[in-house]
C-alpha positions in Angstrom: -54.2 -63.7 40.6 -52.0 -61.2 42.5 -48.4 -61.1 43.6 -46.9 -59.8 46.5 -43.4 -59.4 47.7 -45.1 -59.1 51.2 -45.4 -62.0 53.4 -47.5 -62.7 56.1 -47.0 -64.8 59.7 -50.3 -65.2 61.5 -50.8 -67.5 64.5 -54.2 -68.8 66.5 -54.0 -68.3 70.1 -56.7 -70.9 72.6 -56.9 -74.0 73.6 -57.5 -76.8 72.0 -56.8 -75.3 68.3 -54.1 -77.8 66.5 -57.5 -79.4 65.0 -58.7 -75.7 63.8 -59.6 -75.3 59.9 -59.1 -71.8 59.7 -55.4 -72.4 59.5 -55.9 -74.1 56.3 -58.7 -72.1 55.1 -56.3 -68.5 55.3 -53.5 -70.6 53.6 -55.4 -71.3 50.8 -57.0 -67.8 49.8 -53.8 -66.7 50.2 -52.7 -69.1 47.5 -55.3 -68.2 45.5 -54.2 -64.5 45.6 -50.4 -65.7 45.1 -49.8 -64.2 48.8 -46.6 -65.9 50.8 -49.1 -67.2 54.2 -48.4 -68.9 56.9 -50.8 -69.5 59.6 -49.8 -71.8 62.7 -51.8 -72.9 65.5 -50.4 -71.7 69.1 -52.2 -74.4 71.3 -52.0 -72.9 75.0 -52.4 -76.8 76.5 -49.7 -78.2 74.0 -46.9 -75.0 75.5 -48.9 -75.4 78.9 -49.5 -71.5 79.4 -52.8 -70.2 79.9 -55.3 -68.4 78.9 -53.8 -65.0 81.2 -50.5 -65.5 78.8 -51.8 -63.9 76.0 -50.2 -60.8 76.7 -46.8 -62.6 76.8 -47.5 -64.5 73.6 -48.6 -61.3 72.0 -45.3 -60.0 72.6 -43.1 -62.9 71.8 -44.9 -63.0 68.3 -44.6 -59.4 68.0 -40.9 -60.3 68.3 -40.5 -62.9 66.2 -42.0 -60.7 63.2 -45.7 -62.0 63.4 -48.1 -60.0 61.0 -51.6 -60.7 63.0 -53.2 -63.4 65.4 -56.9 -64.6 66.0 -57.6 -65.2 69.0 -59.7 -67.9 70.6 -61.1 -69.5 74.0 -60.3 -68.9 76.7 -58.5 -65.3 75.6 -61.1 -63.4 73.9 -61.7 -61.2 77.2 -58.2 -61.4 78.7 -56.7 -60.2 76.0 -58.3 -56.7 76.1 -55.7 -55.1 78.1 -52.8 -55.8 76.3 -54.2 -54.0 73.3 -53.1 -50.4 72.0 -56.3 -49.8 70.3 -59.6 -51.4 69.8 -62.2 -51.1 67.3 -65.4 -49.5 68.0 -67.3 -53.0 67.6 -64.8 -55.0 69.5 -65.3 -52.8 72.8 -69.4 -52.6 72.4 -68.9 -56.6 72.6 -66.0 -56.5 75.2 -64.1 -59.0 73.1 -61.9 -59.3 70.5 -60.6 -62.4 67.8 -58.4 -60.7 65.8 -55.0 -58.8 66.6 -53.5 -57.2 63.7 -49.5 -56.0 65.1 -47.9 -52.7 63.3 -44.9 -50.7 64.0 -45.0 -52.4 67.5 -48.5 -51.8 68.7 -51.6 -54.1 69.2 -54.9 -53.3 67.4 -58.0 -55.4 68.1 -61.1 -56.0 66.2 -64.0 -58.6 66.8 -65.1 -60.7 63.3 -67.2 -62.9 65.1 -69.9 -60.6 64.8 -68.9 -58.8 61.5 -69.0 -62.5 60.3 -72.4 -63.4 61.5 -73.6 -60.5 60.7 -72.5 -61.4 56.9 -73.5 -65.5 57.6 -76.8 -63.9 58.5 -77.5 -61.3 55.3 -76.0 -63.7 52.7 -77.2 -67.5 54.6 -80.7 -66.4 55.2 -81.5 -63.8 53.1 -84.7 -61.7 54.3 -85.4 -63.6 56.9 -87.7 -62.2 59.7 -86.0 -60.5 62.3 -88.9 -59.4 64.6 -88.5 -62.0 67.7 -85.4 -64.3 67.9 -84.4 -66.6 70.8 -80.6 -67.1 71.0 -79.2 -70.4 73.2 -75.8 -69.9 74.8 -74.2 -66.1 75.3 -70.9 -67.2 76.5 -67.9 -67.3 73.9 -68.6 -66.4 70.0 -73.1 -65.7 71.7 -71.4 -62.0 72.7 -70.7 -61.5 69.3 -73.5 -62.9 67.9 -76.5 -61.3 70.0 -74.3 -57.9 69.5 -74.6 -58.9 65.5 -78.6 -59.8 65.6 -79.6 -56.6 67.1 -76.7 -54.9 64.9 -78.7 -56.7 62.1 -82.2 -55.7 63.1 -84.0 -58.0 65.4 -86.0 -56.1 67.1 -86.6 -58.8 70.4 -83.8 -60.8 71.7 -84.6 -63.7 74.0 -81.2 -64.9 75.8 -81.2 -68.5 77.3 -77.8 -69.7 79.0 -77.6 -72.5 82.2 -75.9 -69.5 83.9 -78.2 -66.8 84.5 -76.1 -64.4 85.7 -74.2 -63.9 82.6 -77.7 -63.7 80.5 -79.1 -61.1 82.6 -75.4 -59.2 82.4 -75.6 -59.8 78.7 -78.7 -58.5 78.6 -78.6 -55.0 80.7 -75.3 -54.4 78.8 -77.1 -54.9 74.8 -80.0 -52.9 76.6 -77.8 -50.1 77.1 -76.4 -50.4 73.3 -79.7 -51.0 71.4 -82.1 -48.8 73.8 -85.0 -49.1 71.5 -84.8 -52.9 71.4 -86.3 -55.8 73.6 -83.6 -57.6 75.3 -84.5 -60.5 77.7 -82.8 -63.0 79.8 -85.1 -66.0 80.4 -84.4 -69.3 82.0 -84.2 -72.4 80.1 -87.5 -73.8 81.3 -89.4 -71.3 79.6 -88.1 -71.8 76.1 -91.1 -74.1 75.3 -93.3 -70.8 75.9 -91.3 -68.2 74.2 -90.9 -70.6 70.4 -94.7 -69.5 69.6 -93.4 -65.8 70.2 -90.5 -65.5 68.0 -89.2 -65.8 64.3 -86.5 -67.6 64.6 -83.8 -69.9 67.0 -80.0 -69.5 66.8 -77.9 -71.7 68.8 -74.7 -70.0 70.1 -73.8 -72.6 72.9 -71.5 -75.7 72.5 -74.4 -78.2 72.0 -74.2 -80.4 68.7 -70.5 -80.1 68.6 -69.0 -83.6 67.9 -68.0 -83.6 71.6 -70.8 -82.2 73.1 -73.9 -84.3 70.9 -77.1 -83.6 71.2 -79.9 -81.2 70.7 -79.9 -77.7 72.3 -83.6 -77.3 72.8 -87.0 -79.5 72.3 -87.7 -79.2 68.8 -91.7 -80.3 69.8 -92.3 -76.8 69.5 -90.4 -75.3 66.4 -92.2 -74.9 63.0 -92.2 -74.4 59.2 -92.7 -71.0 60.2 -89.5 -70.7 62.1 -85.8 -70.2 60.9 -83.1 -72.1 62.6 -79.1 -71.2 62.7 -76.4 -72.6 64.4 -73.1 -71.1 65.4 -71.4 -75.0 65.6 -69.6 -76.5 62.5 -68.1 -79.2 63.5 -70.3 -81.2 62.0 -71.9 -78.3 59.6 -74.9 -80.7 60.0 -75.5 -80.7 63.4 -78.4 -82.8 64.8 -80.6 -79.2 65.1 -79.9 -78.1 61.9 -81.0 -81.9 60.7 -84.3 -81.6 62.7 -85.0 -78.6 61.6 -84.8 -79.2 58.0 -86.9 -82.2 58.2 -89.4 -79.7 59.9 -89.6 -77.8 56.8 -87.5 -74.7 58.7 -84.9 -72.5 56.9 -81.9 -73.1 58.0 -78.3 -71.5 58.7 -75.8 -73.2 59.8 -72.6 -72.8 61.5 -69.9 -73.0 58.6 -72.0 -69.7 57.3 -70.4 -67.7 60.4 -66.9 -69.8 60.3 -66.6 -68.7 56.4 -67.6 -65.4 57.2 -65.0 -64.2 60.0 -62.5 -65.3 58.4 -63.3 -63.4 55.4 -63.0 -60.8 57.5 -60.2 -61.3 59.3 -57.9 -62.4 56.1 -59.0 -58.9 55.1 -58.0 -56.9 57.7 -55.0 -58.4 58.2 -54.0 -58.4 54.2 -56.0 -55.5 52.8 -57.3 -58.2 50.3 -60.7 -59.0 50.0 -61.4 -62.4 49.4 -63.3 -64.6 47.6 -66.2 -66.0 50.4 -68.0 -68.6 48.3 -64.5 -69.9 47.6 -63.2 -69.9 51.0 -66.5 -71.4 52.4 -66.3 -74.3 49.0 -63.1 -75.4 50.6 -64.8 -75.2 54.1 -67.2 -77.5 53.0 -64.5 -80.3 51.2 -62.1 -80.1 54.5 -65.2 -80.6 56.5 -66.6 -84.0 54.1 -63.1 -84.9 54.3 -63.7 -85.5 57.8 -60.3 -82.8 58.2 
């Protein structure tokens, strides 16, 4: 265990975040490494501003002596502007989660995909990247369909409701990865495109405690197939269920949760810590239905 004279104030701008573990999951690697941590929620509904106050809470927290925020729905995009500099991934993905605040400037980064990427390598090691299918491209599916291609796959296949925003997805990651295969298809022809490709990752809401369900018919999924999920709240969710039962490898969301804020606790502490720790305690605040 380390010591540290430094202390750190980090806060979690969005909506609906009071019930978030990362909080408590930063808090308690920090422990670990005998770092002074505190990590508060900043609820946008429960101070009624919204999501175009980032730039003021920035600010404020700048302050008030804040080290660092992440960043959340609905401000991953709105709070571009109000940045001094932005990493090299972040503006590829035209988002960013984490704003680390020094000597009175704003610097932003994007973990969501540095953290899938890592969910992916470590959560599904060598599986085959040659065709994957990705549900939902709104939110944290930027980041992720940046991170697949980052990672390898050599044919994305974007599904979303609103097809506007997969076909922009899509001519935007065509631009990035050149050489790849980048698609925007409509939801009624995922049943035709599962025989095509290697795996299934669900990036939309679907599964989430408040939104139950499945995100796709799992008729035509197979053994062959690997299945990942970006939801963990439940880490089982009822796709990740079926698909296990199927005889499909499997990666779900608390992988991806673990794995951005690994590297967000490290950019904002110069610390690296300890991921199968940080995703142990994941896991127990999760069965204790936290």
């Amino acid at each position: 265990m380390s010591t540290s004279t430094q202390s750190y104030l980090v806060g979690l701008i969005g909506d609906g975040v009071m019930p978030s573990l990362t909080p408590p999951m930063h808090e308690a690697e920090a422990d670990a490494h005998g770092l002074r941590y505190l990590y508060r929620p900043i609820d946008l509904t429960e101070i009624g501003k919204e999501g175009a106050d980032v730039g003021e809470l920035l600010r404020a927290g700048a302050m008030l002596g804040f080290n660092a925020f992440n960043i959340t729905h609905p401000c991953k995009q709105l709070v571009l502007e109000h940045l001094d500099e932005i990493s090299e991934t972040a503006k590829a993905i035209g988002a960013v989660n984490t704003v680390i605040i020094r000597d009175g400037k704003f610097h932003g980064h994007n973990t969501d995909a540095s953290g899938f990427a890592w969910a992916l390598a470590n959560g599904l090691p060598g599986a085959k990247l040659g065709s994957v299918l990705q549900l939902g491209v709104g939110g944290a599916g930027s980041a992720v369909a940046f991170a697949l291609l980052d990672s390898g796959v050599q044919e994305l296949l974007l599904v979303d409701p609103e097809a506007t925003r997969a076909a922009e997805r899509a001519a935007t990651l065509s631009m990035q990865f050149p050489d790849r295969t980048i698609l925007a298809c409509g939801p009624e022809a995922v049943p035709d495109l599962l025989p095509r490709v290697d795996g299934v990752l669900n990036a939309s809401p679907i599964g989430m405690h408040h939104h139950p369900g499945l995100p796709l018919d799992i008729a035509g999924l197979t053994p062959g197939h690997w299945v990942g999920d970006v939801v963990y709240r439940p880490v089982d969710t009822e796709l990740i269920r079926a698909a296990k039962a199927l005889g499909c490898r499997t990666l779900d969301g608390g992988h991806m949760a673990v794995g951005q804020a690994v590297d967000a606790f490290s950019i904002i502490t110069s610390i690296t810590p300890d991921t199968a720790r940080m995703r142990n305690h994941l896991l127990s605040m999760l069965e204790a239905g936290l």
